[in-house]
N, C-alpha and C positions, 0 to 999 in steps of 0.2 A: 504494500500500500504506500501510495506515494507524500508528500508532505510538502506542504507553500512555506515556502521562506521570504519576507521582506526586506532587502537590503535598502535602508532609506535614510539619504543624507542631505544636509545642508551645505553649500558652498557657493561661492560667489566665483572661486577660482575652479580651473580645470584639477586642479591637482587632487580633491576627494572625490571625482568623480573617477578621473583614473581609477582611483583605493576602491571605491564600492565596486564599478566593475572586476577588478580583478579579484577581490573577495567573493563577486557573485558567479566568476568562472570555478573558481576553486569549490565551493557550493555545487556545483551544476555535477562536479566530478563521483559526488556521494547518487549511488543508485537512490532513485526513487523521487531527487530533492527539485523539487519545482519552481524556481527564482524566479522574483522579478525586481528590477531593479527601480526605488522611485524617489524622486525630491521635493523637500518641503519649501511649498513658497514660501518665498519673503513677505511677512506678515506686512512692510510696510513699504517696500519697494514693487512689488508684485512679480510680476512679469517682465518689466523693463529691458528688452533685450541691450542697451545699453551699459547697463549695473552688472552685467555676468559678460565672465569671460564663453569661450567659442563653447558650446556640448554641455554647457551647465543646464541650459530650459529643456534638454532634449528627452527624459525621462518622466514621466508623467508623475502628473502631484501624488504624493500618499495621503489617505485622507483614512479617517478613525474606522470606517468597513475594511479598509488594508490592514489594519492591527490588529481587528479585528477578527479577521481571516485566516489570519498566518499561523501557523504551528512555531512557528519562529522567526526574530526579529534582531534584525543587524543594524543598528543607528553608528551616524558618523557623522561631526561636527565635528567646526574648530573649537579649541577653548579658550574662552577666555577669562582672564584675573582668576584662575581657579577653577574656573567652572565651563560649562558647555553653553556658547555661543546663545546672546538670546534670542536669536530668530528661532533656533532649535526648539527652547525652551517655551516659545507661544504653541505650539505642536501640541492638540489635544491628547490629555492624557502622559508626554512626558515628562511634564514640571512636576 
């Protein structure tokens, strides 16, 4: 029997999106494991293809029926002063 995995991250640069992808090929490798890869808007910037670097909008939003759903869940933010980026942290359910 097979299992949904969520790999869902925040980033404004290409560089966590490389990480989720490559996290979510490594995932892919386990029989049965069914990824999908997804990024959380910018609570306040939105969609602004301007504000992301190139391959950042290109993963669909994860929204709380994604966490929902999953058997398991890979979150990936910057952090910051300690802690995990606040655009991450407006993310239903992860604060």
């Amino acid at each position: 029997m097979g299992f949904k995995v969520a790999v869902i991250y925040y980033s404004r640069s290409g560089r966590l999106v490389t990480l989720a992808n490559v996290i979510a090929e490594g995932i892919r490798q386990v029989e049965g494991a069914d990824v999908t890869v997804y990024r959380v808007k910018d609570p306040i910037v939105g969609d602004d293809y301007n504000a992301f670097d190139r391959g950042v909008l290109e993963s669909p939003v994860a929204t709380p029926e994604v966490v929902l759903q999953a058997d398991c869940i890979v979150f990936g933010a910057p952090g910051r002063q300690g802690g995990v980026c606040c655009e991450m942290s407006f993310f239903p359910g992860f604060a």
